[in-house]
N, CA, C and O atoms as CSV, one atom per row, in Angstrom:
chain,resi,resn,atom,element,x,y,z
A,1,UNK,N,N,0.479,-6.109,-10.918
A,1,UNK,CA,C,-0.166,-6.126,-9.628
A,1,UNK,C,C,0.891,-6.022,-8.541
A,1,UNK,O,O,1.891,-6.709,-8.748
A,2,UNK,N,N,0.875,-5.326,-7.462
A,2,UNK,CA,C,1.454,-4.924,-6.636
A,2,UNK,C,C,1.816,-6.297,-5.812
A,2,UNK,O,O,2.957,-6.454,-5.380
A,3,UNK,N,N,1.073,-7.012,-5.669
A,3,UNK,CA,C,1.695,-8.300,-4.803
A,3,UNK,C,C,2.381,-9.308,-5.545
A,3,UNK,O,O,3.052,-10.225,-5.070
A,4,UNK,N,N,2.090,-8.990,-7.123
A,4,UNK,CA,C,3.277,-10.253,-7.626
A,4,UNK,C,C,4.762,-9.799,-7.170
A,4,UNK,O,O,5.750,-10.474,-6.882
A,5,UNK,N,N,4.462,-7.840,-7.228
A,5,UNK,CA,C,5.993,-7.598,-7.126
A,5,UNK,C,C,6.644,-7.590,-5.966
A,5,UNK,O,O,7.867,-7.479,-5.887
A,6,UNK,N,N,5.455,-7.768,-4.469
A,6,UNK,CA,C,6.425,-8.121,-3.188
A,6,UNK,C,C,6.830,-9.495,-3.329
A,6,UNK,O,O,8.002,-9.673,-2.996
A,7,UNK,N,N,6.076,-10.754,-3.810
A,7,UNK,CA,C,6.648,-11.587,-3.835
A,7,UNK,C,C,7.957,-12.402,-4.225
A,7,UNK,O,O,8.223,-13.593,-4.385
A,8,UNK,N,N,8.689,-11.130,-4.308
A,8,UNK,CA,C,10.093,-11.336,-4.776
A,8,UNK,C,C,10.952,-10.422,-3.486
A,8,UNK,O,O,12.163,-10.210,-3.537
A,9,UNK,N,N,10.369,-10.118,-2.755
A,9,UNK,CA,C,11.060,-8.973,-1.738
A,9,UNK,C,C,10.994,-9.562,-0.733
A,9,UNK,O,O,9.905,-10.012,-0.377
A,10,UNK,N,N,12.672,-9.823,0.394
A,10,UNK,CA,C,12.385,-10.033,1.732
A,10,UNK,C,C,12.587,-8.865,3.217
A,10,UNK,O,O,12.600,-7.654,2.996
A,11,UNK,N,N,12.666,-9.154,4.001
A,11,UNK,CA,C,12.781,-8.139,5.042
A,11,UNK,C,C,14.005,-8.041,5.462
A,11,UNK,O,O,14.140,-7.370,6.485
A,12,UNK,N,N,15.067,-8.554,4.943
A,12,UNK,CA,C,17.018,-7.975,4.425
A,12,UNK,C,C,17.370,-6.970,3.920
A,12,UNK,O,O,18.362,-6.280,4.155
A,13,UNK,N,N,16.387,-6.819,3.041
A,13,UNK,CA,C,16.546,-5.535,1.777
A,13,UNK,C,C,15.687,-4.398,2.081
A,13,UNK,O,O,14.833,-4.637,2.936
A,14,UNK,N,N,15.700,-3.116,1.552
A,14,UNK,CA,C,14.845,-2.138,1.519
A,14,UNK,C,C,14.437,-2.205,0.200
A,14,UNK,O,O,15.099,-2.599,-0.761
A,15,UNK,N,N,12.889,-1.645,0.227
A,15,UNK,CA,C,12.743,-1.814,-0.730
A,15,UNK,C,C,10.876,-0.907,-1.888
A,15,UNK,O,O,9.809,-1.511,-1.775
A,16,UNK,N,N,10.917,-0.013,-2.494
A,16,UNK,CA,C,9.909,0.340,-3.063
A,16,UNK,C,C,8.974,-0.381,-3.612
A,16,UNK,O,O,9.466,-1.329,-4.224
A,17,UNK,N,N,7.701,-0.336,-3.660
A,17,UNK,CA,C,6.810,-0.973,-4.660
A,17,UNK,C,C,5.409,-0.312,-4.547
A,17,UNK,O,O,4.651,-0.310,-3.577
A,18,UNK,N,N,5.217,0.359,-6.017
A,18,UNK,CA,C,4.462,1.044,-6.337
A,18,UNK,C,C,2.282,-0.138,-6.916
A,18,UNK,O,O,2.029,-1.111,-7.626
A,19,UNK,N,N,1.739,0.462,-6.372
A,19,UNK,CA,C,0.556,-0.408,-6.873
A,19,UNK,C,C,-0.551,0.532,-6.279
A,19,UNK,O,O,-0.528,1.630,-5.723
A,20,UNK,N,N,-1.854,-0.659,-6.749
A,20,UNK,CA,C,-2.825,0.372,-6.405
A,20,UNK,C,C,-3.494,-0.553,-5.133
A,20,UNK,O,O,-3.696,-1.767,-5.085
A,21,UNK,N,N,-3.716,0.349,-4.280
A,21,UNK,CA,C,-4.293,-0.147,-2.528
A,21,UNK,C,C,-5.568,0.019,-2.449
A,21,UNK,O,O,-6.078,0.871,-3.178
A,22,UNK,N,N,-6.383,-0.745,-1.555
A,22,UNK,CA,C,-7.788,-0.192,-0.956
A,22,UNK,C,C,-7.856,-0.863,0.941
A,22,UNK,O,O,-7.130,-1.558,1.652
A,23,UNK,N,N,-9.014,-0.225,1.067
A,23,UNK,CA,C,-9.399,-0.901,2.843
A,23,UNK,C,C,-10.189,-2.193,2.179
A,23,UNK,O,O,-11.174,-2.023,1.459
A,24,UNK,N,N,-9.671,-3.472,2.486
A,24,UNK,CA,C,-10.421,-4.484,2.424
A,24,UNK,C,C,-11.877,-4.746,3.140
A,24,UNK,O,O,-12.780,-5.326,2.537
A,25,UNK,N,N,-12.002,-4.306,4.360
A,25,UNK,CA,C,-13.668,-4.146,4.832
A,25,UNK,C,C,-14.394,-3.563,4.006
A,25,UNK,O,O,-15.601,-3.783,3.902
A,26,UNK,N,N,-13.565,-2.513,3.117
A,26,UNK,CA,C,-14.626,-1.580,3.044
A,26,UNK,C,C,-15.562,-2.216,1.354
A,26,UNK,O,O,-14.990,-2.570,0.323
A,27,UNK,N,N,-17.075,-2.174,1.600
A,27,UNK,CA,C,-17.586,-3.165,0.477
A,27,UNK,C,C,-17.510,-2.480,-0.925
A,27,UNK,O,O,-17.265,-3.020,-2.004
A,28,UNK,N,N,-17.789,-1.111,-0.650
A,28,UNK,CA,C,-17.633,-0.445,-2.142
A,28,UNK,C,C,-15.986,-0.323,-2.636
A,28,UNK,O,O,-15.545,0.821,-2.752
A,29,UNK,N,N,-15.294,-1.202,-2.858
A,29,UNK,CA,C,-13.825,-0.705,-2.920
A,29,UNK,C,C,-13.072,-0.060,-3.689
A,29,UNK,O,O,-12.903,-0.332,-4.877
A,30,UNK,N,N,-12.284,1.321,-2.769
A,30,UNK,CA,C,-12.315,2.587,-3.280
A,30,UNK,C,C,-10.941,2.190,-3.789
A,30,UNK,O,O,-10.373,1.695,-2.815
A,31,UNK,N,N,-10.251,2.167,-4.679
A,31,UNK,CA,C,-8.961,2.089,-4.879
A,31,UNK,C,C,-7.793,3.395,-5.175
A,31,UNK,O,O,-8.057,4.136,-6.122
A,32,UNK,N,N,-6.798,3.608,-4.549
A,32,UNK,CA,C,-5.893,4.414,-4.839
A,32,UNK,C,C,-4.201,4.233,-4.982
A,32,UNK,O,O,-3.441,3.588,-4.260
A,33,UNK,N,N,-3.977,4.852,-5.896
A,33,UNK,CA,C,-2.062,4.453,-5.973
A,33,UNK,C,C,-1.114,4.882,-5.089
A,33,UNK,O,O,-0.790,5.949,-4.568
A,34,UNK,N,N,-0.762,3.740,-5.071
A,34,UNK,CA,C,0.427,4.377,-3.720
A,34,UNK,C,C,1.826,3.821,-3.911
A,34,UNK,O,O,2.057,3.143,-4.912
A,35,UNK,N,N,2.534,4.003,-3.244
A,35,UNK,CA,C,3.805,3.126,-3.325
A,35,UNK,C,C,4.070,3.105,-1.857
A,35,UNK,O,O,4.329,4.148,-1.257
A,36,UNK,N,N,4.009,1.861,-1.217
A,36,UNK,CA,C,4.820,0.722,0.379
A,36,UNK,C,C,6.185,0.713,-0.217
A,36,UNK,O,O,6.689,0.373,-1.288
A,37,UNK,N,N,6.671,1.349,1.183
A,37,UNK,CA,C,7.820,1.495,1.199
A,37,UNK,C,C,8.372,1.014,2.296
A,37,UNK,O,O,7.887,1.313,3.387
A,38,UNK,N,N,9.677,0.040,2.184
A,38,UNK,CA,C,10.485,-0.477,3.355
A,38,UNK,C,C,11.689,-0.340,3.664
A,38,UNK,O,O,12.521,-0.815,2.892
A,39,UNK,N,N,12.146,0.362,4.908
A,39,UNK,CA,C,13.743,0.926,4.931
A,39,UNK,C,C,14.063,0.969,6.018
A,39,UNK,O,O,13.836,2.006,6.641
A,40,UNK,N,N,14.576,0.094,6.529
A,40,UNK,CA,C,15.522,0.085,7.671
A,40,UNK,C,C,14.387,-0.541,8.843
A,40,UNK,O,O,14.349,-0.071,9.980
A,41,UNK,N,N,13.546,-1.576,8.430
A,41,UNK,CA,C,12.647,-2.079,9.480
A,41,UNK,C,C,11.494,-1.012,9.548
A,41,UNK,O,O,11.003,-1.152,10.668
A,42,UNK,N,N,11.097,-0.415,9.149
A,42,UNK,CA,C,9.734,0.291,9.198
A,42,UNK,C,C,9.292,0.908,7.629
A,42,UNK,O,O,9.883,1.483,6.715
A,43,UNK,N,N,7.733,0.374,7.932
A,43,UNK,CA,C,7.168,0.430,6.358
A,43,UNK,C,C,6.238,1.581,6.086
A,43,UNK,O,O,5.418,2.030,6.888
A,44,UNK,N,N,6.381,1.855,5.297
A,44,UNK,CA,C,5.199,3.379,5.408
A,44,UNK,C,C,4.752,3.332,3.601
A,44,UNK,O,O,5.462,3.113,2.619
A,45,UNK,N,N,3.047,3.687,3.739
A,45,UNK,CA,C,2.587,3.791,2.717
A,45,UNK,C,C,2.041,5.492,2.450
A,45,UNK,O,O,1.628,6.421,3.144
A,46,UNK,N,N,2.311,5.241,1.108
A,46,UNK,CA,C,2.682,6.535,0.400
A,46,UNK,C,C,1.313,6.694,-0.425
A,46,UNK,O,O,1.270,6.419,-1.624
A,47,UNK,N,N,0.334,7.100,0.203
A,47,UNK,CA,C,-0.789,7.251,-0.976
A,47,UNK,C,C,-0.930,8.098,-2.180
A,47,UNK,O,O,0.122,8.732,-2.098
A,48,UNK,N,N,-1.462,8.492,-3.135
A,48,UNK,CA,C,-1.558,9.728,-4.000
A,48,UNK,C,C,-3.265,9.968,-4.196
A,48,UNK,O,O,-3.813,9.726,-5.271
A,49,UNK,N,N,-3.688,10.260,-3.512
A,49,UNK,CA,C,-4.929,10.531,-3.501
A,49,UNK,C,C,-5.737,10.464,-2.021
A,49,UNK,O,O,-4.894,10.816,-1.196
A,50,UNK,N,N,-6.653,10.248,-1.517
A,50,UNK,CA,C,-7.091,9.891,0.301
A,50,UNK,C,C,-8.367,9.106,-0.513
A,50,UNK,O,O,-8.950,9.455,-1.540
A,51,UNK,N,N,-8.593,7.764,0.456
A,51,UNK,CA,C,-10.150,7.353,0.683
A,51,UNK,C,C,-11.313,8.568,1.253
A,51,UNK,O,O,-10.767,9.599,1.648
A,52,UNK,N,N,-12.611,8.552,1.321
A,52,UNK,CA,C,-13.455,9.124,1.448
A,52,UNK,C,C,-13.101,9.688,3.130
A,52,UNK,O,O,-12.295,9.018,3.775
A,53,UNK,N,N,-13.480,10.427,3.518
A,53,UNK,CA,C,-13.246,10.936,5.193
A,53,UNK,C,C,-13.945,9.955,5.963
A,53,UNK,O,O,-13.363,9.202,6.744
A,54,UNK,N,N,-15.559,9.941,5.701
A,54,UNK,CA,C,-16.090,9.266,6.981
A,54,UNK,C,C,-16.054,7.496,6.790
A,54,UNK,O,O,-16.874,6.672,7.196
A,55,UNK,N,N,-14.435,7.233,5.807
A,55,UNK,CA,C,-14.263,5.817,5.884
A,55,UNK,C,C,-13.510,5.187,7.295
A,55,UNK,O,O,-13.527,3.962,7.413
A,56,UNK,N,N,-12.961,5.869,8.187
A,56,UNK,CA,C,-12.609,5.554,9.440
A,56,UNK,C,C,-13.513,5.682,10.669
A,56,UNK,O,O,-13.071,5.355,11.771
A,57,UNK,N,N,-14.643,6.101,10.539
A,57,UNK,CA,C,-15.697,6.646,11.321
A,57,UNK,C,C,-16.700,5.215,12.033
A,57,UNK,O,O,-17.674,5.442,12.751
């Protein structure tokens, strides 16, 4: 699970971690793999797939 493996990561280090994500509001939950990524103070997630379109709507 993706959050056991941040729980070893602080905001000193850069750092990869691959898992699978969803939108927590959303009730049917769509899940997709991604890897959060942290480097140099800014985090960016890396999806491999997209949620549905009219899920931001």
């Amino acid at each position: 699970m993706a959050l056991d493996k941040l729980n070893n990561k602080d905001l000193n280090q850069n750092f990869k971690v691959k898992g699978v994500w969803w939108i927590p509001s959303k009730e049917d939950k769509q899940e997709i793999a991604g890897e959060l990524i942290y480097e140099n103070g800014h985090i960016t997630l890396e999806l491999f797939g997209s949620f549905e379109e009219d899920i931001f709507i």
